[in-house]
N, C-alpha and C positions, 0 to 999 in steps of 0.2 A: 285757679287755672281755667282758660277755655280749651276747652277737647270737642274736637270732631268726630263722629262715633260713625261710618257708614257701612249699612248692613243692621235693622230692628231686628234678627233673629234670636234665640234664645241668650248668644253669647253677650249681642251688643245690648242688648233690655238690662240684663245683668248688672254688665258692666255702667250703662246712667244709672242704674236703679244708689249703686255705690257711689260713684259721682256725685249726683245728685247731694247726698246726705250727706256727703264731703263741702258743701258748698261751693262745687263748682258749677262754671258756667258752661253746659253741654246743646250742642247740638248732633240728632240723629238723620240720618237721611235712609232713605230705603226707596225706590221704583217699585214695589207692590204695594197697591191699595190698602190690602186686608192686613200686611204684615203690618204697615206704617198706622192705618186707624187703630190695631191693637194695641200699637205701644203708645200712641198719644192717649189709651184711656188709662195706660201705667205711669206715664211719666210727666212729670212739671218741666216743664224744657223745651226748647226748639226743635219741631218734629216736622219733615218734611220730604214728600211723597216725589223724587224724580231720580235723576240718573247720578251716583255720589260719584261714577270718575267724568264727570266735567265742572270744568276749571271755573265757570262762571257759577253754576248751584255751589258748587264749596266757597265760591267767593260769598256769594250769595248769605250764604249761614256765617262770618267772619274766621274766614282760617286762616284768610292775611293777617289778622290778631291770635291765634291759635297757640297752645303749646305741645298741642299733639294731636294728629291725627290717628285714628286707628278704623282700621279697615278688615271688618269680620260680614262680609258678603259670602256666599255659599260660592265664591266662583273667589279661586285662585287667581286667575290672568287679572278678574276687575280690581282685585285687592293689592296689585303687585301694580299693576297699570296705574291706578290712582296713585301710589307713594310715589312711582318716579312723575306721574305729572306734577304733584305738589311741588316734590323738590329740587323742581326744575325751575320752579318760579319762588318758591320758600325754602332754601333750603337746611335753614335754622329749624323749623320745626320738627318733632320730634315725629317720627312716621313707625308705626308699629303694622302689621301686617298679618296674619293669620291666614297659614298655607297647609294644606290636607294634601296635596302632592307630596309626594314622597322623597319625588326625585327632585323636585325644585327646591327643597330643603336642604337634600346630603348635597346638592351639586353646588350651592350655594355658599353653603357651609362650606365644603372644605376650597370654593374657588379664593372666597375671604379669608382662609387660614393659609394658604397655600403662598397668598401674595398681601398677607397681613400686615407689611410695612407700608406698599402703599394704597389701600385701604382704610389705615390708620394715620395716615396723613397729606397724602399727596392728594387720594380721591376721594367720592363719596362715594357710602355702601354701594353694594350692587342695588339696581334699580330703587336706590334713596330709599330703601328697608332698613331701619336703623337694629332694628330687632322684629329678627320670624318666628312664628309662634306656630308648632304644628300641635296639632291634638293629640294623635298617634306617640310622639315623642314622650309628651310632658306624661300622658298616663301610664306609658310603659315607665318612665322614670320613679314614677310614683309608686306604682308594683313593686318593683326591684327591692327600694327601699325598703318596701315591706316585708318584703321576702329576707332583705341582711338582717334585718332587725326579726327574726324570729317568728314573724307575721303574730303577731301578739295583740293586734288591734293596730288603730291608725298611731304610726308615730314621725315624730317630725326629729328630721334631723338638721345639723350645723355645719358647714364647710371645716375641715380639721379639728372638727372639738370631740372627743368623747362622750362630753353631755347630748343628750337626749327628752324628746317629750314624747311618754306614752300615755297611753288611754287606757287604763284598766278599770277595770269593776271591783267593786269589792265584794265578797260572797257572804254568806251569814256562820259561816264556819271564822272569818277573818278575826285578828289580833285588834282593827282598826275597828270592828263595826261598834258603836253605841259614843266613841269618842270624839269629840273637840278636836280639833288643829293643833290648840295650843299644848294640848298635852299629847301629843303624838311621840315626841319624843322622848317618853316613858318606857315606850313599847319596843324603840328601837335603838341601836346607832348610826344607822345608816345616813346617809349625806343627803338629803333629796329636798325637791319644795315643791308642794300643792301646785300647780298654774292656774286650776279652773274644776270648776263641782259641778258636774249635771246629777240634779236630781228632778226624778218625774218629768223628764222633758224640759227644765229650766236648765239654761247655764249661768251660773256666776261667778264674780272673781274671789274667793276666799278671803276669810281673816280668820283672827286666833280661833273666834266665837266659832267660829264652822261647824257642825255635826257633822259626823259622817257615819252613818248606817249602812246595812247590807241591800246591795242593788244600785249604791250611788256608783258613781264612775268619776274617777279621777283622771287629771291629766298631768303627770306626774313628772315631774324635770331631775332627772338623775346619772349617774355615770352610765350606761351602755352595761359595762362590765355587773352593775347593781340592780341590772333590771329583773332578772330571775330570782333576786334577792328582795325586792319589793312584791314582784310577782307574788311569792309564800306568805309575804307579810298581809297581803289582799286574799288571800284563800286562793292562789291558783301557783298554777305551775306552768313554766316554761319545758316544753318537750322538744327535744333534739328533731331536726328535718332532714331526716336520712333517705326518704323516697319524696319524690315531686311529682303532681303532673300535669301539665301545662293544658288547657282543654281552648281548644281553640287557635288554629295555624294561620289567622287573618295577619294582619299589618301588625295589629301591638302585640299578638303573641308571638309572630316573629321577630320584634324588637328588645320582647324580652327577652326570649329564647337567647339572642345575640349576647345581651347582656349578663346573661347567668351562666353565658358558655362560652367564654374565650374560642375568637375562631381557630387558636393553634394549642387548643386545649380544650377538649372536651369533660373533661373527667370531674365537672362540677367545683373550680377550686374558688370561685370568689364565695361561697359559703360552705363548704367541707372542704379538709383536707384528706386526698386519701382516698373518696368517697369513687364507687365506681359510674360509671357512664351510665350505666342499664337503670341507676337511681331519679334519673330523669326521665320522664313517659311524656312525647307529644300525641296530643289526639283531636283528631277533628274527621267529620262526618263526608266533606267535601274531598272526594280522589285525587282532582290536583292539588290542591292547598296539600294534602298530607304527601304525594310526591315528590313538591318542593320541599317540603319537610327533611324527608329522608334523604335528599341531594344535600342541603345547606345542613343537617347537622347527622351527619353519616354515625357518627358512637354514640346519638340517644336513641331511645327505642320509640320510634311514630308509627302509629297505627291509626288505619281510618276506618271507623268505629263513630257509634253512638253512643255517646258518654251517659245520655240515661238510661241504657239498657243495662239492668239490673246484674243478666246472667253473665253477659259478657265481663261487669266490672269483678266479678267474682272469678271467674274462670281468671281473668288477666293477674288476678289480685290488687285489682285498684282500690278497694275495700280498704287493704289495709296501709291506706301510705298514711305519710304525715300529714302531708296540705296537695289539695287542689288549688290551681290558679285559673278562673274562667273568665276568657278573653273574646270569649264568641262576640260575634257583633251583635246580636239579640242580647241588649242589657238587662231585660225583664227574664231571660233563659238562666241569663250569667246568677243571677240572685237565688232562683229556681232550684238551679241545678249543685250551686256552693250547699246550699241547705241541705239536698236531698241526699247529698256525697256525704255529709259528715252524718247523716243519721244513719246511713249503713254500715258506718267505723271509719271513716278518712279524720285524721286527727285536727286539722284546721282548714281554712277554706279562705280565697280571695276573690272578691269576685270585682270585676268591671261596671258600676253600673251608671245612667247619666248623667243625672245631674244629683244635687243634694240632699235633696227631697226624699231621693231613695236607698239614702247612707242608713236613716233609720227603721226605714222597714228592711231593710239588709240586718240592721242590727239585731233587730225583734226577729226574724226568721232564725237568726243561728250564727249569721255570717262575721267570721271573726276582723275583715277589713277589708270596706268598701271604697274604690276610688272612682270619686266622681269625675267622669269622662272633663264635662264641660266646665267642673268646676275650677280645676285644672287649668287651662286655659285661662279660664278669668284672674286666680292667682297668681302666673305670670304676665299675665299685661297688666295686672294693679303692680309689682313691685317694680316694673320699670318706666312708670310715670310717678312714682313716690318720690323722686330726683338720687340725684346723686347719692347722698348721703344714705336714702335705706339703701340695702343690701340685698333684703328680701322681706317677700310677706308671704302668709300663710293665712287661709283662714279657716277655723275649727269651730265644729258644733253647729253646723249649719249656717255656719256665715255668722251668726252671733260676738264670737269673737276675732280678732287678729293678732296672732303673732306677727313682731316687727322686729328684723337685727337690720341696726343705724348705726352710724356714728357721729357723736357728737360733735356740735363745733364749736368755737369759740364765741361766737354769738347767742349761742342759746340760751336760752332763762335757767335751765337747770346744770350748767356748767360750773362748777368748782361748789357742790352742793351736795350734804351727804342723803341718802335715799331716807332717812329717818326725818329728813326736812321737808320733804316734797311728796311724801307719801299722800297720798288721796283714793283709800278704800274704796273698790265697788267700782272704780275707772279704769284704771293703768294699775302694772306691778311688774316692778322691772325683776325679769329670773336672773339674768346672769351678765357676765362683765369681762369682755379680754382689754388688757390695755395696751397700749402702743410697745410692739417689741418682741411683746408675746404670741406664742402661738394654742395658746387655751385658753377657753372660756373657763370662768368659776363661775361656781353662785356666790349670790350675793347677802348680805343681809344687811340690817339697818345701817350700819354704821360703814357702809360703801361709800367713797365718793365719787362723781360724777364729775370728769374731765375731760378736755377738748382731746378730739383724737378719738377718746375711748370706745370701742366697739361694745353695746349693749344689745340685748335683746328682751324685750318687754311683749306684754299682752294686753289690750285694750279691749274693752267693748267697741264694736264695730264701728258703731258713730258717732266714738271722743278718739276715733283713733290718729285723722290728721290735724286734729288740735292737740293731744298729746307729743304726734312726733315733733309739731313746731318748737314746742318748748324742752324739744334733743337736740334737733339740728337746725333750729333757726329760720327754715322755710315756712 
């Protein structure tokens, strides 16, 4: 593929840095000196220093050959300005966008849902955006997720399946520590499969041979319903989230807040039933932020407070809740302050922080799940230049690995082929398989076969990952 990348800042370095390893053919544009000299000493690629929304520099770098432009400049208007001038002269190419306005997103969004038929066929997106990528959205989403799933560490979930990927540790108390893979299921009945082993800061893709010792961390692909059942099997335990409290009344904590609180239902029902209002605490230091607070969610309890002040979190009894959520815009606070909550008694902790880097000093502090602001971002614009056929990507452990759910196509190398045939240790390892009809994923094992249609979801090391999807869906 060649992609047009305009905007060197942290997202778009990223994103060629991935490219790049992909073998494709990228160019980056950026109008600051300093930003564009830095990423020409990161990047092997076309790197160049002027203005990315005019029509001759993008010619200039070939985006008349282009299969996607994407536009992560620190200025909304440049990034939304440049996809409609593209595709006003290209309008085949694939134009992705990255907007931090708030309101250019929901007004966006719901003007293309509202008049969905002819945006779907008669025009082109609103100002040739084929897909907007807010930051704000994608982390609070990510939160959320966290927060259904128990906040148990980072897990990934699957549109309508049951199955699950979490990330647990194993403790030196565990049934699992001193064992092999292959003999795992000695130990239990349980349904589950391995995905991925950090040990000591490596990650890799597992086999039978596996050790697993105390301290290693698993990423575990299981039913939902079996995760507090694997949890015990690993030495821990799943504790119920009876009290919440959201630290931090900015943009994603108000996104979350939205989403844990139905606007015609307070009473906390997308994770307890039953559960009273008072069981959710907003808090932030700022008097307006926590004003808006208490207008937009009138039955939780907001208070404007400084969440590291010891005496107050005592007096409130914030001490004793289940999990903090810290959404402050200080991502270095958010890490800080998750630790310092759960060492006075707060039972688990989420914190916001930027990019990936600082997933694992989150982890070594205390922090039971970290979502990477930026990393986020880059996950949603790599799944929707994957083409058609992924679905989605994820990337876990530092970017190390990816999670991919594709569907297969009739063309593919590994089409009408059982997984005992195409297995290739230490690359790829397909977890699980819905086929045409159905609406659940299973696991898989050897003797799966791989058919056109079939919806699979696999894990690769990061840079065999679109040489393995070729040989799912043919691209």
């Amino acid at each position: 593929m060649k992609i047009v990348i305009v905007g060197a800042g942290f997202t778009g370095v990223q994103l060629a840095k991935l490219l790049i390893n992909e073998k494709n053919q990228v160019a980056i544009i950026d109008n600051n000196e300093d930003t564009i000299r830095h990423a020409s000493n990161q990047l092997d690629c076309t790197v160049l220093c002027a203005d990315g929304n005019n029509l001759e520099t993008l010619e200039s770098v070939g985006v008349a050959k282009a299969d996607a432009l994407i536009c992560v400049t620190s200025s909304d208007e440049v990034n939304m300005i440049t996809c409609s001038l593209v595709d006003n002269v290209y309008p085949n190419i694939l134009k992705i966008a990255r907007v931090r306005n708030y309101a250019y997103y929901v007004n966006t969004a719901n003007a293309q849902k509202k008049h969905s038929n002819e945006f779907g066929s008669k025009h082109r997106p609103l100002y040739g955006i084929d897909y907007m990528i807010h930051p704000d959205v994608e982390a609070a989403d990510a939160i959320v997720k966290a927060v259904e799933n128990g906040a148990i560490g980072n897990v990934l979930t699957f549109d309508n399946s049951q199955l699950e990927i979490a990330r647990v540790t194993v403790n030196a108390e565990s049934a699992l520590d001193g064992i092999s893979l292959k003999d795992i299921r000695t130990k239990t009945e349980l349904k589950f499969l391995v995905a991925y082993v950090e040990k000591q800061g490596e990650t890799s893709l597992p086999s039978g041979d596996t050790a697993i010792n105390a301290g290693d961390t698993l990423g575990i692909l299981a039913e939902k319903n079996d995760i507090p059942s694997i949890l015990a099997l690993c030495g821990s335990q799943q504790k119920p989230l009876k009290k919440v409290a959201l630290i931090g009344a900015g943009r994603i904590g108000t996104i979350v807040a939205e989403k844990l609180l139905p606007e015609k239902n307070y009473s906390f029902t997308r994770l307890f039933t039953g559960r009273a209002s008072q069981d959710f605490v907003i808090i932030d230091n700022n008097d307006s932020l926590a004003k808006a607070s208490a207008v937009k969610f009138p039955n939780a309890r907001v208070m404007c407070a400084d969440a590291s002040d010891e005496n107050f979190l005592r007096e409130e009894g914030i001490n004793n809740f289940d999990l903090a959520i810290c959404t402050t815009h200080n991502h270095e606070l958010n890490m800080v302050l998750a630790a310092y909550l759960e060492s006075i008694g707060v039972g688990q902790s989420i914190s916001l922080v930027s990019s990936a880097q600082f997933v694992t000093i989150a982890d070594k502090l205390g922090v039971d799940v970290a979502i990477p602001l930026r990393d986020t971002v880059v996950d949603s614009i790599m799944s929707h230049l994957r083409g058609k056929a992924v679905k989605e990507i994820h990337t876990v452990t530092n970017g190390q690995l990816e999670v991919v759910e594709c569907e297969v196509t009739t063309n593919a190398k590994f089409e009408g082929k059982a997984l005992k045939e195409i297995a290739n240790p230490g690359t790829f390892l397909v977890l699980m398989i819905r086929k045409p009809g159905l609406s659940e994923y299973t696991i898989v094992d050897g003797n799966t076969k791989i058919l056109a249609s079939d919806r699979v979801v696999l894990i690769s090391n990061a840079n065999n990952t679109k040489k393995v999807l070729a040989s799912f869906t043919g691209n």
